[in-house]
VOSE-575744 format. One line per field, with one value per residue (C-alpha): residue number from 1; residue in three letters; x, z negated, y negated. Coordinates in nm, 4 decimals. Layout:
// VOSE-575744
i <- c(NUM:...) .
aa <- c(ALA:...) .
xx <- c(X:...) .
zz <- c(Z:...) .
yy <- c(Y:...) .
This chain:
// VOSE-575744
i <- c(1:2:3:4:5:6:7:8:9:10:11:12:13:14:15:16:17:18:19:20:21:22:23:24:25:26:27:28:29:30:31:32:33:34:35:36:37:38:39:40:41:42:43:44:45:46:47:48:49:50:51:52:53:54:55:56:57:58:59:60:61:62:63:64:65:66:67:68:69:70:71:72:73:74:75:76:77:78:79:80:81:82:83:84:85:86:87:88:89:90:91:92:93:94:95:96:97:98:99:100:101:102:103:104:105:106:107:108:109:110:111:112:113:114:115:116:117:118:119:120:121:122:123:124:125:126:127:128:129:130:131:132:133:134:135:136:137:138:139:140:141:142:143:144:145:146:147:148:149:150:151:152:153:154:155:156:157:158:159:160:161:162:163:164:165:166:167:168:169:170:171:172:173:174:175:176:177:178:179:180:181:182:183:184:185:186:187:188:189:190:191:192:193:194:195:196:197:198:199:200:201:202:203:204:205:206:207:208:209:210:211:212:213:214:215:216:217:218:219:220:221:222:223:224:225:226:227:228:229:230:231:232:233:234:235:236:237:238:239:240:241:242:243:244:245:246:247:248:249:250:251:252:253:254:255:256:257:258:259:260:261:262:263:264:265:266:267:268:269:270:271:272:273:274:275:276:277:278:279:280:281:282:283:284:285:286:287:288:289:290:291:292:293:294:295:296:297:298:299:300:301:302:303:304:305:306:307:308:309:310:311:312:313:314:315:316:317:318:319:320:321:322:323:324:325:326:327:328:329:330:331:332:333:334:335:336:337:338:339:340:341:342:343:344:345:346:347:348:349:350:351:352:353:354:355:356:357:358:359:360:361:362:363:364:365:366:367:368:369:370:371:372:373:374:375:376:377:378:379:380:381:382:383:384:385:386:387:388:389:390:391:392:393:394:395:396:397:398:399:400:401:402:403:404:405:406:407:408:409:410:411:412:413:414) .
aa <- c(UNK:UNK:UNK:UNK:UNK:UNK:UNK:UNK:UNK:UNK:UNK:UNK:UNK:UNK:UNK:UNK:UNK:UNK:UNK:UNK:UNK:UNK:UNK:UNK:UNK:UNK:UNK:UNK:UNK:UNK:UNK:UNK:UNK:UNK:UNK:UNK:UNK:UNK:UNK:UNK:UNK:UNK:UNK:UNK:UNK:UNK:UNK:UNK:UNK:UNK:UNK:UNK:UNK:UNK:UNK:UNK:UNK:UNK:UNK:UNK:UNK:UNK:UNK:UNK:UNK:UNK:UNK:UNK:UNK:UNK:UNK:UNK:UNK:UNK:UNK:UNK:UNK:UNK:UNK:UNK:UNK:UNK:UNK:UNK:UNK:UNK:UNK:UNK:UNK:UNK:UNK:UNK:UNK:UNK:UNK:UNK:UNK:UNK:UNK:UNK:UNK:UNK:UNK:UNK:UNK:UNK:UNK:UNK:UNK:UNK:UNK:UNK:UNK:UNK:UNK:UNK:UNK:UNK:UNK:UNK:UNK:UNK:UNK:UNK:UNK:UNK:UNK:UNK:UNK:UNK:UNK:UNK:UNK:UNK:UNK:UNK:UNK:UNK:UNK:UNK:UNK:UNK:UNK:UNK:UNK:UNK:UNK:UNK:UNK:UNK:UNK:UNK:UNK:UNK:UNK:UNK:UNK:UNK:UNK:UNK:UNK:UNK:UNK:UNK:UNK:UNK:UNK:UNK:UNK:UNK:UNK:UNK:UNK:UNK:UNK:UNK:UNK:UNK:UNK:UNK:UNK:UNK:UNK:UNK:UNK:UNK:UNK:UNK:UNK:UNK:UNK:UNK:UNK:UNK:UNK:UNK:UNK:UNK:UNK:UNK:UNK:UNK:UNK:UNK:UNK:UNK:UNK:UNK:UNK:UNK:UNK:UNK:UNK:UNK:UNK:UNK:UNK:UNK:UNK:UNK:UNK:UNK:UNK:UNK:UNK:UNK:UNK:UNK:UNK:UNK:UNK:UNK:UNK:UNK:UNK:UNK:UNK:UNK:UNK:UNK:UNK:UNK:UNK:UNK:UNK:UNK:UNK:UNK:UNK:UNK:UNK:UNK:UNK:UNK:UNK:UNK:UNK:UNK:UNK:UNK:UNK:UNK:UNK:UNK:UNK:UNK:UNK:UNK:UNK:UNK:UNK:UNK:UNK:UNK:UNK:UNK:UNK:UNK:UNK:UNK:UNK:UNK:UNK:UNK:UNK:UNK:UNK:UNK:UNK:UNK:UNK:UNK:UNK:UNK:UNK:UNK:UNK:UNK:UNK:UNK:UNK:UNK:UNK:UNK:UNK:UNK:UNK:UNK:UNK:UNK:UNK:UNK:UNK:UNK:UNK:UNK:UNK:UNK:UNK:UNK:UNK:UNK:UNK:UNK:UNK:UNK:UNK:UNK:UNK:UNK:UNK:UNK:UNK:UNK:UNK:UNK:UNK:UNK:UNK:UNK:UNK:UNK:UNK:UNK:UNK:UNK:UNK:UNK:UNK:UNK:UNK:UNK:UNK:UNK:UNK:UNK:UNK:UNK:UNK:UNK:UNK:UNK:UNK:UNK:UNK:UNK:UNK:UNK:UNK:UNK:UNK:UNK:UNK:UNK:UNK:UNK:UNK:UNK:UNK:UNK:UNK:UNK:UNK:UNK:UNK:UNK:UNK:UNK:UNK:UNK:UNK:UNK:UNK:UNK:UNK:UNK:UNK:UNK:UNK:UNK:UNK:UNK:UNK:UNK:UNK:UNK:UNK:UNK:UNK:UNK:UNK:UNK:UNK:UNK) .
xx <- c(-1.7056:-1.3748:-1.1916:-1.0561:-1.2840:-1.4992:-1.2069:-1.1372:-1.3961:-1.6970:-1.6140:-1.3501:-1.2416:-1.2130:-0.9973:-0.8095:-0.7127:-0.6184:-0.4034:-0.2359:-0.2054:-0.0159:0.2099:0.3262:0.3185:0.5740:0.7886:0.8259:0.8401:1.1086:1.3178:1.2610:1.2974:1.6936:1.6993:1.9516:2.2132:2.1777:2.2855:2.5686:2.7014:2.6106:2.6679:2.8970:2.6966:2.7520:2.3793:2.3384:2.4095:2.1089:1.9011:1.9857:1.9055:1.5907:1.5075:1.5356:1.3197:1.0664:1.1279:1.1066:0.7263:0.5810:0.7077:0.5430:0.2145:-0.0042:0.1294:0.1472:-0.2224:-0.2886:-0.1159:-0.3595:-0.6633:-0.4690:-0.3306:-0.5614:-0.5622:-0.4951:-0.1887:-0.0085:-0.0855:0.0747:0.3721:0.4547:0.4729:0.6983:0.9289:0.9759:1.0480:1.3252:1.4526:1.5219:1.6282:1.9433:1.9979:2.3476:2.4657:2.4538:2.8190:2.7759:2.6350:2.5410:2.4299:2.2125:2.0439:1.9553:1.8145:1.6186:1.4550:1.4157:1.1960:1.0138:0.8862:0.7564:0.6385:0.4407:0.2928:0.2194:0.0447:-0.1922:-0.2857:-0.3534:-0.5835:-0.7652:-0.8354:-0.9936:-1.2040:-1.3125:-1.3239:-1.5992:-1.9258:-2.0515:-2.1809:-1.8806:-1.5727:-1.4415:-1.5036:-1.2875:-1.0263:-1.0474:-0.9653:-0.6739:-0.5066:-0.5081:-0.3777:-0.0892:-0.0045:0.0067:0.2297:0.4523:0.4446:0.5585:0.8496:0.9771:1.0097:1.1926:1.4130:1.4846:1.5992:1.8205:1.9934:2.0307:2.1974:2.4644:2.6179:2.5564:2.2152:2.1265:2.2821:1.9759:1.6678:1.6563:1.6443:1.3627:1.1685:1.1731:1.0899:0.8000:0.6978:0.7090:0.4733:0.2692:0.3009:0.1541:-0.1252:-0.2408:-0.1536:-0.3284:-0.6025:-0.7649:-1.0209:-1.0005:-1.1828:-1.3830:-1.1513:-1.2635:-1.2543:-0.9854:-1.1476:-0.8235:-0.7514:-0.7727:-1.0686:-1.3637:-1.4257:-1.8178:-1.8025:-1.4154:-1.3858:-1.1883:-0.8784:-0.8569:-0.6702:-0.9579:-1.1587:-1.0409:-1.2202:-1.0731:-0.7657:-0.7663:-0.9304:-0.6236:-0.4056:-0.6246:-0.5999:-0.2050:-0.2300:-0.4295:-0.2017:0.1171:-0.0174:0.2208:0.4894:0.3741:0.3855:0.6638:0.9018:0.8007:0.6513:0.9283:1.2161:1.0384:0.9986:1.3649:1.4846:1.2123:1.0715:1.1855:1.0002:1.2300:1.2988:1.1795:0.8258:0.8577:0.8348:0.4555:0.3791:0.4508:0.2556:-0.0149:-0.0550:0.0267:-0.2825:-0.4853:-0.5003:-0.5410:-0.7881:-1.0331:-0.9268:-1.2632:-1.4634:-1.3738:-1.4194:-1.7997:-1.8499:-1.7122:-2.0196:-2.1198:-1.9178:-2.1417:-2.0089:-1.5878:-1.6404:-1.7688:-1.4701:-1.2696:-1.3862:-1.2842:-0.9365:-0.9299:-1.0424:-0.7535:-0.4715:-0.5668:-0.6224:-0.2952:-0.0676:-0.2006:-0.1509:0.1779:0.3266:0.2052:0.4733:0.7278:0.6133:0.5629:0.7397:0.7617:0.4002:0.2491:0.4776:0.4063:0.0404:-0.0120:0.2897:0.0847:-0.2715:-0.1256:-0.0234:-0.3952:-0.5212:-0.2780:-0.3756:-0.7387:-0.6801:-0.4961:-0.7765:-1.0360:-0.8352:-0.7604:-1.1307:-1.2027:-0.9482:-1.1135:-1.4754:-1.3807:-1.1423:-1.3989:-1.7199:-1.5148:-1.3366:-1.4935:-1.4988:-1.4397:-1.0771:-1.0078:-0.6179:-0.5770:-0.8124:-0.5776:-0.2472:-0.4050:-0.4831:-0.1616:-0.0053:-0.1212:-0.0005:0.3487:0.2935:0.3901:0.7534:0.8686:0.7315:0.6139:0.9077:1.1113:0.8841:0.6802:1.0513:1.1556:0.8223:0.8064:1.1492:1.2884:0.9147:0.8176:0.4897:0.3555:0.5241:0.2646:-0.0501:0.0852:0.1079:-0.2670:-0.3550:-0.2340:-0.4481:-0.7547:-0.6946:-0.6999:-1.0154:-1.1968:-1.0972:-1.1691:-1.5687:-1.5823:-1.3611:-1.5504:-1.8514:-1.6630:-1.5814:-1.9240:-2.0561:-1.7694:-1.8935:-2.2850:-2.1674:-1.9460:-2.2280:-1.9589:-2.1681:-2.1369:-1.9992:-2.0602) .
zz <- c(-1.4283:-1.3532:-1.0253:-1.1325:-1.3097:-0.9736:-0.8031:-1.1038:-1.0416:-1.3223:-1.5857:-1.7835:-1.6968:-1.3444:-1.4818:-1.6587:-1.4154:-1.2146:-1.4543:-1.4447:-1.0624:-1.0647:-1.3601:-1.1399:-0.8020:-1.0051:-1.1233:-0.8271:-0.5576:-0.7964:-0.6999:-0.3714:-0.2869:-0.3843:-0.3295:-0.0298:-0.2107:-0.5234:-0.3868:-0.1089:-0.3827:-0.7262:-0.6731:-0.3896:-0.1366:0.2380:0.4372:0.5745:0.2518:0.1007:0.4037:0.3506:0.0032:0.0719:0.3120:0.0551:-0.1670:0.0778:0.1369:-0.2241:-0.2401:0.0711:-0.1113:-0.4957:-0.3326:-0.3752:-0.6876:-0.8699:-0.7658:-0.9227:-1.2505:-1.2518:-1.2913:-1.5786:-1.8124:-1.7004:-1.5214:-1.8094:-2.0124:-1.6345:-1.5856:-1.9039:-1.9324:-1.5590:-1.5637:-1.9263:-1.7622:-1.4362:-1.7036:-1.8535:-1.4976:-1.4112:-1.7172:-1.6535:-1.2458:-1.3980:-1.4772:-1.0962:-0.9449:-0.6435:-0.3859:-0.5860:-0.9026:-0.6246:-0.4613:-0.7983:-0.9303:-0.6540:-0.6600:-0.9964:-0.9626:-0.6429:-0.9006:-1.1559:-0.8745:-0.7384:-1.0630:-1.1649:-0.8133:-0.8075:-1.1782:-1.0962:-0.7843:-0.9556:-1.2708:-1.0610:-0.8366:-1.1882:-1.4075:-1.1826:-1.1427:-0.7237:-0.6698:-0.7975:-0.6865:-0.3325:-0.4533:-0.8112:-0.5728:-0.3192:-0.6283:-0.7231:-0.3796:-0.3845:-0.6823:-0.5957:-0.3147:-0.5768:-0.7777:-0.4554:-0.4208:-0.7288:-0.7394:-0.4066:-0.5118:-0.8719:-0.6535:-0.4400:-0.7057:-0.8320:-0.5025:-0.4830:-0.7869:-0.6724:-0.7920:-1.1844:-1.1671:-0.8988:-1.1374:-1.4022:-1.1617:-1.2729:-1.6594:-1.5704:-1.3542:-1.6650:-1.8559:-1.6574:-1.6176:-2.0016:-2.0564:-1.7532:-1.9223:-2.2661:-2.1007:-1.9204:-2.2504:-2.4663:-2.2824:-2.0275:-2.1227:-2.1677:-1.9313:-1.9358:-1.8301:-1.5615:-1.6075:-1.3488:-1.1082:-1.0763:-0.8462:-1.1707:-1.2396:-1.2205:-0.8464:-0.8308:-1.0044:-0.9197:-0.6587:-0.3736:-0.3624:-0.1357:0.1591:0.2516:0.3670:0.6806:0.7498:0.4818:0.5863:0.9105:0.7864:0.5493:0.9275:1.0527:0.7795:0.7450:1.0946:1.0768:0.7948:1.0290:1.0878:0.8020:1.0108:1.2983:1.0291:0.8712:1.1272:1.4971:1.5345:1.3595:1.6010:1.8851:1.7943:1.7357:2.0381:2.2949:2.2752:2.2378:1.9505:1.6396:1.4074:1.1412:1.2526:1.0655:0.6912:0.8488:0.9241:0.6261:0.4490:0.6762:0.6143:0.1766:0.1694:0.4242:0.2000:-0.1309:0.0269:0.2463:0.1037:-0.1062:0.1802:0.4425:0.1647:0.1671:0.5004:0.3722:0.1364:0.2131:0.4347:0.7293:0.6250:0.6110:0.9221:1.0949:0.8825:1.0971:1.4463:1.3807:1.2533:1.5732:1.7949:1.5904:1.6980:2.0901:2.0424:1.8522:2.0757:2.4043:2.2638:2.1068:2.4352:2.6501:2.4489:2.6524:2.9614:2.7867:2.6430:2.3745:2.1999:2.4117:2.2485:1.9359:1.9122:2.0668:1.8048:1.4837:1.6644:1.6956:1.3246:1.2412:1.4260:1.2700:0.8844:1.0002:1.0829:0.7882:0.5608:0.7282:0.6891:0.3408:0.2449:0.4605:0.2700:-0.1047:0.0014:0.2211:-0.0471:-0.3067:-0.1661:0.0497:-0.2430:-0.4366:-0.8052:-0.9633:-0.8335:-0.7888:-0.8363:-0.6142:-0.3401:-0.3956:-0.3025:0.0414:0.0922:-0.0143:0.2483:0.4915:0.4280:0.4478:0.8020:0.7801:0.6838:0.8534:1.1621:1.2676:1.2324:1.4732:1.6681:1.7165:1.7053:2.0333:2.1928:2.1755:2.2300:2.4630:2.6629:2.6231:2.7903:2.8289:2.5177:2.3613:2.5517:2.3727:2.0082:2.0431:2.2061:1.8631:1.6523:1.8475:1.8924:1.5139:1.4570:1.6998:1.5465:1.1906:1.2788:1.3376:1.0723:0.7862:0.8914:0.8868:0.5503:0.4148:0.5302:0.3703:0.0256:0.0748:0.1594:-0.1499:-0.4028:-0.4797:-0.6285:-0.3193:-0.3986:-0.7802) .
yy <- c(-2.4044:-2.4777:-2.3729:-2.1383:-1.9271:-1.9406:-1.7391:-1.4784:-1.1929:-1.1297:-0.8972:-0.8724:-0.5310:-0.6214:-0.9679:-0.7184:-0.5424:-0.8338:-0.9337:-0.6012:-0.5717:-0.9689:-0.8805:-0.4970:-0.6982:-0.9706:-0.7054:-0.5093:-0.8127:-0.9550:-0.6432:-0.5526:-0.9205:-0.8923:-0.5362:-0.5422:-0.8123:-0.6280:-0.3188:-0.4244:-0.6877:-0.5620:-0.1468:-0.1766:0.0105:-0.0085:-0.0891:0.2747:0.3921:0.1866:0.2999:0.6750:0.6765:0.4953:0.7686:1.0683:0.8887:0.8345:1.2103:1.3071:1.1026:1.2949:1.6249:1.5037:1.3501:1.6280:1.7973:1.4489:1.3994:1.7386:1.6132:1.3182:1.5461:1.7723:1.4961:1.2303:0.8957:0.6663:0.8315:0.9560:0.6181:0.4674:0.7229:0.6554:0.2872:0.2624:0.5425:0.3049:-0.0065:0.2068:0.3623:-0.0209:-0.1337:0.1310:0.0342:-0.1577:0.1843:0.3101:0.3197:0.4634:0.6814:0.9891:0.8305:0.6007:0.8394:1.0731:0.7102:0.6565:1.0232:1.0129:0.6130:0.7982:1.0744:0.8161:0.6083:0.8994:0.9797:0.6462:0.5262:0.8396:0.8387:0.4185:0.4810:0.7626:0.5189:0.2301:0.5102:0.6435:0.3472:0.1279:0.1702:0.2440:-0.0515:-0.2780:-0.0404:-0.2694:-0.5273:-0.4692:-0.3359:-0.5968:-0.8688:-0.6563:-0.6554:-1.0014:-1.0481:-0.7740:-1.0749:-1.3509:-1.1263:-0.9945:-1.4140:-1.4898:-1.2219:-1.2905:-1.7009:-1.5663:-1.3793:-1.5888:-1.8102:-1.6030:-1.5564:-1.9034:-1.9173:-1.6682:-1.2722:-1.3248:-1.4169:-1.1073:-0.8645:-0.9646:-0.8911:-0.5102:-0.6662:-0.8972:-0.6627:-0.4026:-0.6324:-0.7134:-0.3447:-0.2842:-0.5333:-0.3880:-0.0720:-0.2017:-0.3933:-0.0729:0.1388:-0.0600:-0.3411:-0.1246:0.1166:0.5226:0.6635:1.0395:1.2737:1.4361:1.8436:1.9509:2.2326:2.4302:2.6765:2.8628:2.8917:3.0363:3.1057:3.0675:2.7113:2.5932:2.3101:2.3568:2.1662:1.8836:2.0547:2.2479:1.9482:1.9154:1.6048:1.4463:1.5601:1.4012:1.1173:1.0106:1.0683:0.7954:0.5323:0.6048:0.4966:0.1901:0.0965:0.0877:-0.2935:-0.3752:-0.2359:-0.4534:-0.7465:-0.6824:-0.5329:-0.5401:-0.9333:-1.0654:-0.8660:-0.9305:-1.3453:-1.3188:-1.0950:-1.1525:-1.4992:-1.8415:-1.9650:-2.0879:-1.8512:-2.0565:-1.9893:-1.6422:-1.8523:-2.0028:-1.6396:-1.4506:-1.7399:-1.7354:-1.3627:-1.3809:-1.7010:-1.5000:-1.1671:-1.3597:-1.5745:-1.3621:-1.0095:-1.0334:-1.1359:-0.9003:-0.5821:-0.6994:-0.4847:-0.1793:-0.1022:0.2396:0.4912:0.3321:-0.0330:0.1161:0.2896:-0.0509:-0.2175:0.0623:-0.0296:-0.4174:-0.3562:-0.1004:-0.4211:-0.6543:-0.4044:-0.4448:-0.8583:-0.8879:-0.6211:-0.8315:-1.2001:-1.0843:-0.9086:-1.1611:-1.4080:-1.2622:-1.4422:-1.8010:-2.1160:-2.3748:-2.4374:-2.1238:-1.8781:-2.0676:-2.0873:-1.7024:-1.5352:-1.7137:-1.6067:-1.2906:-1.2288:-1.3926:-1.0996:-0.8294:-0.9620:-0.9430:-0.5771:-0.5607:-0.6651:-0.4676:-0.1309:-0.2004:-0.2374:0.0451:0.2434:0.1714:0.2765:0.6043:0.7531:0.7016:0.7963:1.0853:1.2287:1.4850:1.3201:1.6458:1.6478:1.2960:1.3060:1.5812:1.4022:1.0826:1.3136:1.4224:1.0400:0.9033:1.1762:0.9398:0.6539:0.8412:0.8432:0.4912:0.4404:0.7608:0.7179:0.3056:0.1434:0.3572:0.4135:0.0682:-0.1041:0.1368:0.0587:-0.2910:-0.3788:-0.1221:-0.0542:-0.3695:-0.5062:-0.0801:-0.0309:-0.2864:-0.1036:0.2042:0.0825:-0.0838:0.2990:0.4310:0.1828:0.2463:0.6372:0.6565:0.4218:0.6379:0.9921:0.8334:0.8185:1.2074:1.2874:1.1161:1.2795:1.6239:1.4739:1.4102:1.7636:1.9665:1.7269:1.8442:2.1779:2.2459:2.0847:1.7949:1.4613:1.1782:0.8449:0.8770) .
């Protein structure tokens, strides 16, 4: 067996679906890589104008979570799916048409819709498509083949910036090109599914499921993960400000980081899913990514006090710490929302879920950026506080969760 056949997971639907997840991850890591020099140089755009029409698209996806979800159980996973991704293809392949601040913003509400749509209907088909017993680990393959593709776009990028103005203004041709043939693979490769029978709030009221909002355990549940998930904001945001502003380690060492993390996730993303393999297993997978956050926030503050190798060795220790957390939460993630979602309204159960993870970019970056720069060393105690507080609520709230399933007749894990 060759090498790599022995890293490619088992079935073909699951290597399908890898293949789909590194072809999306190319296209959309190919943009977002040159997203800021596209905009400032290509459109003309000021920074805070990019940032404020990032902002009401992140605003128009916390408004469309929930009904999008909804539209996933009416039309389906598959053709949402399908329809979704070709509309993004053609949204990018028109970006060279945007002139300016109003035709921006409407463009970037109009992707967030389509985004919406497309990411619900996507998690609802992987929940639905694998059998129990397979499900984390199918999705655990696919996130790390999102970072080979996130990899790969970011280096074809990157090339293109190198090469100067002309070649940026053809990354939104390439990444719809990509996404076309993303949305022909999933069109026409991956496999129809049973549609599940949407329980409306239609219908009738002795056999209708109740819609996802009234499981408050669930609810609060999807609060928690959004929370544990702010260690990308940590990643992404925080450690690197604070190596730059509050430590003296070379800048450069940022490059060893994000690689550390990308070869980290492809590499043990598999491995650390195998905990999460019951609602017991994610909730222990909950408690160690809880236990990262502290180890990482101390090793990382304490840089402030240290020199040379010291800063060095704790900063990269540190961001070992935060990708194990990272890893642990994501495999956490996969098992709760499927065994916790009632299977009769799985898109609408994936809207509540994805509410949390708006938490995220609304709230972390402020407010992690003011605490560990500004506060500093208490700042630090607060931010592993957060990551903790929301492992610990998570336990009670997924039980809350399980009841309300039993209690309602819903079928458990399925």
């Amino acid at each position: 067996m060759r090498w790599w056949q022995r890293i490619l997971p088992p079935t073909k639907l699951e290597r399908d679906l890898v293949w789909q997840c590194v072809l999306s991850a190319f296209a959309t890591g190919t943009f977002l890589t040159g997203t800021a020099v596209y905009f400032t140089r290509v459109v003309g755009l000021s920074g805070a104008e990019v940032g404020l029409g990032m902002s009401i698209a992140a605003a128009v996806t916390l408004f469309l979570q929930l009904p999008m979800g909804r539209l996933a159980d009416r039309v389906g996973a598959k053709p949402l799916w399908a329809t979704a991704s070709a509309v993004e293809a053609a949204l990018y392949f028109a970006w060279p048409l945007i002139g300016g601040m109003t035709t921006f913003v409407l463009m970037l509400s109009v992707l967030a819709i389509f985004e919406t749509a497309g990411r619900n209907a996507r998690n609802v088909y992987r929940i639905a498509v694998f059998a129990r017993d397979v499900r984390v680990r199918a999705l655990a393959y696919m996130r790390a083949a999102r970072n080979v593709g996130y990899t790969l776009g970011a280096g074809a990028s990157g090339v293109a910036l190198g090469l100067g103005t002309d070649a940026v203004r053809q990354i939104p041709y390439v990444t719809g090109a990509l996404l076309v043939l993303n949305a022909l693979l999933i069109a026409t490769v991956l496999p129809v599914i049973a549609r599940q029978v949407p329980a409306t709030d239609g219908d009738d009221p002795t056999t209708a499921a109740p819609p996802a909002w009234r499981n408050p355990g669930f609810v609060v549940l999807s609060i928690c993960n959004g929370v544990l998930s702010s260690n990308q904001v940590l990643l992404n945001v925080v450690v690197p400000l604070w190596l730059v502003e509050r430590t003296d380690a070379p800048p450069a060492l940022l490059a060893w980081l994000f690689g550390t993390n990308t070869v980290l996730a492809v590499a043990l993303q598999v491995r650390a899913s195998r905990v999460a393999d019951s609602v017991d297993g994610s909730l222990r997978a909950v408690r160690w990514s809880g236990w990262a956050f502290i180890v990482s926030c101390g090793l990382i503050a304490w840089t402030h006090e240290t020199v040379g190798w010291v800063s060095i060795v704790l900063i990269w220790i540190g961001h070992v710490t935060i990708t194990g957390a990272e890893l642990w939460q994501s495999a956490a993630d996969w098992c709760l929302t499927s065994e916790l979602s009632d299977h009769r309204r799985l898109g609408d159960y994936q809207g509540v879920w994805g509410l949390g993870y708006q938490i995220e970019p609304i709230v972390f970056p402020a407010l992690y950026t003011y605490l560990a720069l500004q506060v500093g060393t208490p700042g630090w105690i607060v931010i592993a506080l957060i990551g903790v507080t929301a492992a610990v609520v998570a336990h009670p709230a997924a039980r809350a969760a399980e009841r309300h399933l039993v209690r309602i007749g819903a079928p458990l894990g399925v």
